[in-house]
N, C-alpha and C positions, 0 to 999 in steps of 0.2 A: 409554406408548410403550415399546416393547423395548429393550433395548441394543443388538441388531441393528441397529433404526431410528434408534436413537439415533446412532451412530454415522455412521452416512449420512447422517443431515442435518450432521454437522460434517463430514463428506466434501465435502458439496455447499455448507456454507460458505467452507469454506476454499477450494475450487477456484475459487469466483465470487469471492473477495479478490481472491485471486492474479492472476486473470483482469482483475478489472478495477485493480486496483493497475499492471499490466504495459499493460496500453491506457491509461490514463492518461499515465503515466508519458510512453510512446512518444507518444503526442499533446500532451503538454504541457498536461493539461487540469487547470488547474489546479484549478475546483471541483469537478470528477467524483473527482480523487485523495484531497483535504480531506474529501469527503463518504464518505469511506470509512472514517473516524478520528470517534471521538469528541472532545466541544470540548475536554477535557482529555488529550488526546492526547500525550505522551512520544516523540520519534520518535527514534531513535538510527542516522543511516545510516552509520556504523562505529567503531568504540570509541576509534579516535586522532580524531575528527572531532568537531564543533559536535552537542548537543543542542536540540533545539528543544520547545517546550512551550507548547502549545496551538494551534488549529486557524488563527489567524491568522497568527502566528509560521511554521508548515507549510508555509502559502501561499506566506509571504514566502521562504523554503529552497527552495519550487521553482523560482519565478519565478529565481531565484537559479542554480540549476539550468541548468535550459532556459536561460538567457543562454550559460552557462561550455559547458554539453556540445552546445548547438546539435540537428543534427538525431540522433535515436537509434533505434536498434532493439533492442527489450526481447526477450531469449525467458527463461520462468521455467519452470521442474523442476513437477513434480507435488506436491505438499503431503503430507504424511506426515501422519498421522493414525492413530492406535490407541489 
């Protein structure tokens, strides 16, 4: 594979994260977002905030989530990649 192609498939990765990280998210779907994390997953959703670690733990921070923020509207930037 080239580096040109190479490249573009982590284009087309990261936009399909993004994508479905941000519809999850906004549906509150909690196994579609979990499935997008490996089981040993590290999640940090901001440096003065709760770490969570591991894909059960995840679950339990969204559900957690979706209670506190109720209904939501995600929009996410374009992924930078080079």
């Amino acid at each position: 594979m080239s580096e040109e192609n190479a490249m573009s498939a982590d284009r087309d990765h990261a936009s399909a994260f993004v994508d479905g990280y941000g519809r999850c998210w906004q549906a509150w779907d909690v196994p579609g977002f979990v499935d997008l994390f490996s089981e040993d997953v590290v999640y940090v959703a901001h440096a003065t905030q709760e770490t969570v670690v591991g894909r059960t733990a995840l679950a339990k921070y969204l559900r957690k989530e979706a209670a506190e923020q109720g209904d939501v509207s995600v929009r996410m930037g374009k992924p930078v990649i080079e």
